[in-house]
N, C-alpha and C positions, 0 to 999 in steps of 0.2 A: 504493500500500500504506500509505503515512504515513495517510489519510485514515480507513484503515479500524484500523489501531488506535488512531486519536484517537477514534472515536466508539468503541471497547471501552472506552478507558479512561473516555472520559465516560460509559458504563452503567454500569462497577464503582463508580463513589462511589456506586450505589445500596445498595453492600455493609455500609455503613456508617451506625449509625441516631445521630441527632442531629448529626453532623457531617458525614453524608454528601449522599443526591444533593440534596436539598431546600436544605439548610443554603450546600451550593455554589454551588443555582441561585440564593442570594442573597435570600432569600425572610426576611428579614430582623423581627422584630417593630420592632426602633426607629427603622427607616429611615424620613425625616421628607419623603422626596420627597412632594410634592403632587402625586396623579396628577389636580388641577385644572388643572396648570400646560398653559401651551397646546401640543400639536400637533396641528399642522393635516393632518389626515385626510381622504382622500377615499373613497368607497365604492363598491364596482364589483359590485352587484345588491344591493337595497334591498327585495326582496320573500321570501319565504320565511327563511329563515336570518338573510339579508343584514338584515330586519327590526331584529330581535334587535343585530347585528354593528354597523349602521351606528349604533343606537341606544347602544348601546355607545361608541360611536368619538365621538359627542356629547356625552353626558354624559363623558367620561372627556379630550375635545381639542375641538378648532375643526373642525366639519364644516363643510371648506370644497365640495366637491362630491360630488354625489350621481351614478352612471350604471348604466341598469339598458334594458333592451330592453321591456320592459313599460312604458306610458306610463300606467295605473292605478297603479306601484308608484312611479313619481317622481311624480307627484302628488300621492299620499297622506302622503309622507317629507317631499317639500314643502314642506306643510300644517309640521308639525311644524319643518322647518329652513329658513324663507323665505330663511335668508341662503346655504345652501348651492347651486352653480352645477349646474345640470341636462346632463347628459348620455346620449345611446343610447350612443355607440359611446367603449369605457375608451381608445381608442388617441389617438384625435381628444382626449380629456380632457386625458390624458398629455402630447400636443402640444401644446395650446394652455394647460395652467395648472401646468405639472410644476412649475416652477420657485416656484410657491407652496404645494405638496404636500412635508408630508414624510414623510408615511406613506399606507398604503392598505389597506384590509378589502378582500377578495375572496368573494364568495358568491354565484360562479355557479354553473350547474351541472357537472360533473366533468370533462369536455373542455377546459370554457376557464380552468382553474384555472390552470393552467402559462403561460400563453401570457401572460395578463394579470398572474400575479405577477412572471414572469423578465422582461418589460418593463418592470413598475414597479422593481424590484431594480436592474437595468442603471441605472438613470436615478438610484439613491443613495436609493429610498424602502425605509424600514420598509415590513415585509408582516405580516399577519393574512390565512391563507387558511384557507377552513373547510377540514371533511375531507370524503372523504381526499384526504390533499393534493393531489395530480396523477391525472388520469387511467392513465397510462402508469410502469411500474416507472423508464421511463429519466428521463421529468421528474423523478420523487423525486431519483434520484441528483442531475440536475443546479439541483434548485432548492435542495438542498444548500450544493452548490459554488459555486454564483453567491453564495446567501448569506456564504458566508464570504471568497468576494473582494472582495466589495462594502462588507463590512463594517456589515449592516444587519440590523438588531433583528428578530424572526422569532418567530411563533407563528403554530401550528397549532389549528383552534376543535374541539383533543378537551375540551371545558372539563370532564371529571369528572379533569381530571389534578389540580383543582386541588381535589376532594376531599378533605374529613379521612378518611374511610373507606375510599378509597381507598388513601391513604397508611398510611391505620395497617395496612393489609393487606398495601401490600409490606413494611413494616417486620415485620411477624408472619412474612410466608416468609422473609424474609432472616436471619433467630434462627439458621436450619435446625431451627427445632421438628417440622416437617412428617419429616424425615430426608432420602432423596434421593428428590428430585422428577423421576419420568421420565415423567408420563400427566397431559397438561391437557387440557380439555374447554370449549367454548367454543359456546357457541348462540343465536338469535334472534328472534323472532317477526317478521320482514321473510322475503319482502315483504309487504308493506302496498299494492301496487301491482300491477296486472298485466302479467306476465311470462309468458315460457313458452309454452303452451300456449292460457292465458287471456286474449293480446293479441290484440285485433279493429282489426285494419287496412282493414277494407272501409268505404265511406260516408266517404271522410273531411268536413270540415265546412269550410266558406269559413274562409279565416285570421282573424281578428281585425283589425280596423284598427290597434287600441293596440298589438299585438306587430310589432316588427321582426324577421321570422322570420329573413331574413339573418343578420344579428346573431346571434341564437339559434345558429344552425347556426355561427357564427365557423370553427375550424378543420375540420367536418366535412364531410363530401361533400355537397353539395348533395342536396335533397329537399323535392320539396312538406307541406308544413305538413297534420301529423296531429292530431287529437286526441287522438290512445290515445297522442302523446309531449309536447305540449303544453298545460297545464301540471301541473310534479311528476312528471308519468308517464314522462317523460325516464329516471330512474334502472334500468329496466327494460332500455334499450337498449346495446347495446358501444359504439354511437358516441358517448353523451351520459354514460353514465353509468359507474357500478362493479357494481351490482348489489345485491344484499344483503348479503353480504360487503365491498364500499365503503362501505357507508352507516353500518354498526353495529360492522365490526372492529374502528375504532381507538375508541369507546368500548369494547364489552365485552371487546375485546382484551386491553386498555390496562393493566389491571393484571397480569395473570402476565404479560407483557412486559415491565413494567420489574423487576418483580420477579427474573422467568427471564433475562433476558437474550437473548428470542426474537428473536434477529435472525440472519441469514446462513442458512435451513434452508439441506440438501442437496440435499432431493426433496419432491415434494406430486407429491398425485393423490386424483382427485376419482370420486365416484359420484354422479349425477343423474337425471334424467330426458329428457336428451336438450334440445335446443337447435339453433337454424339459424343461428346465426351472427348474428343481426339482433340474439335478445331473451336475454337469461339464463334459465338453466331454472330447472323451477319449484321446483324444490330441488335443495341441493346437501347433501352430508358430502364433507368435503375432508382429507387427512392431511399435515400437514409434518412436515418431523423435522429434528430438529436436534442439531446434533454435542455432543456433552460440549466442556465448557469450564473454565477451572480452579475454579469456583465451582459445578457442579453436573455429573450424567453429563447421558449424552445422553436429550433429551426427545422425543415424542411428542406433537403437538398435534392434537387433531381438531373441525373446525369444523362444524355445523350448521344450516343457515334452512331455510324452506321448511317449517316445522311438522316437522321433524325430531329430535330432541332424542337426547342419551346415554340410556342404560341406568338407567332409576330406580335401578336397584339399586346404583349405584355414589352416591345422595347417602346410604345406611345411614339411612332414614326421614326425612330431611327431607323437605319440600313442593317437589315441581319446580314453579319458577317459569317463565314462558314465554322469560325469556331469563336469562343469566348465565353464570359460567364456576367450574368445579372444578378444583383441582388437586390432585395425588394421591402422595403420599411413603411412603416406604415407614413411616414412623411413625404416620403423618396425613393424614386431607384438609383443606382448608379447601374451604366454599362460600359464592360471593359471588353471592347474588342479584341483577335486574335490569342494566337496560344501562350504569351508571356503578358499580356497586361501592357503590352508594348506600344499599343494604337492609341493611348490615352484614354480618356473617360467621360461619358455624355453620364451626363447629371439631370434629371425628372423631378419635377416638383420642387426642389431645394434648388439654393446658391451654393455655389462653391466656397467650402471655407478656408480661409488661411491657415496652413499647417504647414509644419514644417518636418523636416526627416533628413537621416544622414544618410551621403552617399559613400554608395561603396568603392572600393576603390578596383573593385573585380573580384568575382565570383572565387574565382583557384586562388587568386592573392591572398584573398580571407584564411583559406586553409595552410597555405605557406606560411603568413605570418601566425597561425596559432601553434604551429608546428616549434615555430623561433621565439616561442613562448607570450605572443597574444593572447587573449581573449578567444574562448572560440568560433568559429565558424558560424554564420547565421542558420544554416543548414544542415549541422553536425547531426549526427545517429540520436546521441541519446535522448535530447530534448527536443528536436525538430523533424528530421527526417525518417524518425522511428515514427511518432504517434501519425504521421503524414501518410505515410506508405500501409499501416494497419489501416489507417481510413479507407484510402483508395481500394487496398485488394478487399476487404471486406465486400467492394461493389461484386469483386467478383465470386465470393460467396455468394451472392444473390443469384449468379447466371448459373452456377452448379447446380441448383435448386428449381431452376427454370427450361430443363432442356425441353420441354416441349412446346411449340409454339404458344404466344398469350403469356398470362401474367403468371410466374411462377408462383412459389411458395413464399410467402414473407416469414424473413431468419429471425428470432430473438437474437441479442448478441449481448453476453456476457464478455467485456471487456477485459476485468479483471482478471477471469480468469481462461480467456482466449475460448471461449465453450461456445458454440450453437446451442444453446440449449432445448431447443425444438427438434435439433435436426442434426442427431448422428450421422444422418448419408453424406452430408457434406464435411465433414472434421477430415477428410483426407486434404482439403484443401488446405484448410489450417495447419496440418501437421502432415506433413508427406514425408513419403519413401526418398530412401538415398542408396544410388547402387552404385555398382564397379567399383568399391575402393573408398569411394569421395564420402563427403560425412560433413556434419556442420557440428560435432562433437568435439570437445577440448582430447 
């Protein structure tokens, strides 16, 4: 119980503008840290995201190794960081060069997120995992907790947290200009990929020589090598990935979350199209609610992908955008177009109030200088990006419960103690299998 009102109380300094969550996270304008200064980083997938991540972890430390199961994506990274040590498999990395790593990017795909950060965490490395954090609600909680036993520096790659626009829009709902906020709206234009109905499993293709598809599969059930899952098209699947809702929640979530304080709902329950269990369907609208708190009544969030979107009539003549999120007060709405909060914010009923908020000085920077003994990260595991990612997958609790076309089962959800409590058929979701070796066990 101590754990869970330390991370309330680390939501409430969002309550508070210029001195609150930002000002806390340390995000400092005259701090003269050099995020030039060395640490030595290692990267564990260098292709998609990891790109971006491990590029990052270069310019910003000493990219001392690079490991990724595509032998096209360490080549190319390579190219660029001769001096960094080449690795397939993060475990073999870990073993053989831990002791000269003092951090590590994580930018696989969503299964092996946990497995490879809770092992580098045990061993005393800083972690950077992209989103969403862990496959499974239960690694959230636990790559939390490890974080804060281990005592090591921690960010989550939602990078629009480190938005000005973002920020000035939680500072805008936290006025209570809006009045009381009980109805948020939150949408997508994912997938981008096929799912559903639209996945062709037939014909698959001879594997690649450059992919170690072992590897790839790390903790999942063994299966011969697809095309329609290899590569990218992964995110489509339960065993590789989160779906559309993993992919895009803790971006367009991101802000009525920290704002709302959307953590702990009671219940979701989801309407789709129906699903086997393999792919995610091909759309979802999904409902969580959440209990009133001393800072606001209780909320109503409803999530949409799959080309679904809210009620035009609920933006009162603005242009629906293909993604973003509305929230709705009995005073006011605010709407934040796109997937970071990035488009700015059309304001309904209310003025715009004066507030103010600090900027970041960058998303990875944050995590460098917590590492160089900062403040932590606004997006760190144990108090930000753990109760974030329980929220979001919990959506996907709902769609487990929902395979058949129409409105599924609506889930109880025992927060504390991570339980369905209605609904043992889904607890595999929560707590799932781990095979070939791999394990998110100390």
């Amino acid at each position: 119980m101590a754990q869970r009102t330390n991370r309330r109380k680390f939501l409430k300094t969002t309550a508070v503008v210029g001195a609150g969550y930002f000002a806390a996270a340390g995000l400092r304008a005259d701090d003269s840290n050099s995020p030039n200064e060395q640490v030595n980083i290692a990267s564990i997938g260098v292709g998609g995201k990891g790109d971006s991540d491990s590029r990052d972890a270069g310019n910003h430390g000493n990219l001392v190794a690079i490991c990724d199961i595509d032998e096209r994506n360490l080549r190319k990274k390579g190219i660029a960081f001769p001096k960094a040590k080449q690795f397939r498999d993060y475990r073999k990395m870990l073993d053989e060069i831990g002791k000269s790593i003092d951090a590590v990017t994580v930018s696989t795909p969503d299964h092996s997120h946990a497995p490879a950060s809770l092992m580098a965490m045990r061993m005393g490395k800083h972690c950077f995992t992209q989103k969403p954090m862990t496959h499974s609600i239960e690694e959230a909680r636990l790559m939390g907790e490890v974080a804060k036993e281990m005592k090591v520096k921690t960010q989550m790659g939602n990078q629009g947290t480190a938005n000005d626009s973002l920020r000035e829009m939680v500072a805008v709902i936290q006025t209570g200009v809006l009045g009381k906020v009980s109805e948020v709206h939150v949408w997508t234009n994912r997938p981008v990929w096929p799912q559903g109905k639209d996945v062709d499993l037939s014909n698959p293709a001879s594997k690649p020589a450059y992919v170690d598809w072992d590897l790839f599969l790390g903790p999942a059930k063994k299966r011969p090598y697809h095309q329609a899952i290899h590569p990218f098209k992964w995110r489509g699947f339960w065993d590789y990935g989160t779906g559309a809702l993993g992919d895009m929640a803790c971006h367009t979530l991101n802000m009525p979350f920290m704002a709302l304080e959307l953590y702990d709902p009671t219940s979701v329950q989801a309407e789709t199209d129906g699903h086997d269990g393999v792919t995610y369907p091909g759309y979802s609208i999904i409902d969580f609610a959440f209990p009133a708190n001393e800072n606001r009544p209780a909320v109503k969030l409803v999530w949409y992908d799959g080309k679904k979107l809210p009620p035009e009539s609920l933006l009162n003549g603005a242009k629906m955008h293909q993604s973003g999120a509305l929230i709705i007060g009995d005073k006011g709405s605010l709407y934040a177009p796109g997937d970071y909060a990035e488009r700015g914010m059309t304001l309904h009923g209310v003025d715009k109030p004066k507030v103010e908020w600090v900027k970041s000085p960058g998303h990875f920077i944050e995590w460098i200088r917590a590492i160089k003994g900062g403040e932590p990260a606004v997006s760190n595991f144990a108090e930000y990006a753990g109760p974030l990612t329980e929220t979001i997958l919990l959506g996907n609790l709902a769609l487990a419960g929902a395979k058949e076309p129409g409105r599924g089962k609506k889930i109880e959800w025992d927060s504390k103690n991570l339980v369905a409590t209605n609904a043992p058929e889904v607890m595999h979701i929560v707590k799932k299998e781990y095979h070939n070796g791999f394990t998110i066990k100390g």
